[in-house]
N, C-alpha and C positions, 0 to 999 in steps of 0.2 A: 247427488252432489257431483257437480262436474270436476274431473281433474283439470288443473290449469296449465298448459304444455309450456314454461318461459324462455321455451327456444323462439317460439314462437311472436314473444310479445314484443313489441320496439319500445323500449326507457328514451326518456327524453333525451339523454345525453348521446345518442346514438344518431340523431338528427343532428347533431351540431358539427358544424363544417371542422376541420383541421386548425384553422385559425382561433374559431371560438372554443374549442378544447383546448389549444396553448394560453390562450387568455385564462381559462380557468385553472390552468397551472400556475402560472404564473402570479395571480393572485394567494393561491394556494403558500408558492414559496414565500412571499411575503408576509401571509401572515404565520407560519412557521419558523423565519426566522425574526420575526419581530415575540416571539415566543420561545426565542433560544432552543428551536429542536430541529440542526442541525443536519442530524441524520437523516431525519424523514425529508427535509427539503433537497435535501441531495439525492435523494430518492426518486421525488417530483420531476426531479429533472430530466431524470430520464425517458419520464413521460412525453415531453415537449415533443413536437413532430420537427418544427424548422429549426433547429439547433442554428444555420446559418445567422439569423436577425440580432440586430444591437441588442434588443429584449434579454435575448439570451442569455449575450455574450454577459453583461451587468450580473443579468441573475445569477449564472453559473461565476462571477469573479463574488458577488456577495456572500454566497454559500462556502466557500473557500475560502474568503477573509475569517467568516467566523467559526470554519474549522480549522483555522490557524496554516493551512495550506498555502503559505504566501508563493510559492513557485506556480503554482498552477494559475491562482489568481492574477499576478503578471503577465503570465500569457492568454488570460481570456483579456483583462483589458488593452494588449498589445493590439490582440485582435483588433478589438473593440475600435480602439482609434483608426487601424489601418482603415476598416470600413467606411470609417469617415475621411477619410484622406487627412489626417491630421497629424500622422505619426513623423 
């Protein structure tokens, strides 16, 4: 029986660009807080590679609404708008 070395092996998720791993966080955070667990999505988040994108900025202000963090949450949608030039 051979040993399997799993340094060795590439998982799919290792092919997937930077962009397509933020998308799958970001799904992730969603459905975590559409299931009230808070924690873990603010966890997710730190996963995220481009913190810069409106994506973000939303997610990280929704994880903070429903950790009742309303100071932080104003400044990720502060953000949020300035990117759009709408502030």
């Amino acid at each position: 029986m051979d040993v399997i070395d799993y340094k060795k092996i590439k998982t799919t998720d290792e092919k997937l660009s930077s962009k397509e791993n933020d998308l799958i966080f970001f799904e992730l955070i969603d459905f975590l807080l559409d299931r009230s667990v808070f924690g873990i999505a603010d966890l997710a988040l730190d996963y995220i590679q481009d913190k810069s994108t409106q994506r973000y900025l939303l997610a990280e202000a929704k994880v903070r609404i429903f950790q009742k963090r309303y100071v932080e949450a104003t400044n990720s949608l502060k953000k949020l708008l300035a990117s759009n030039g709408t502030e």
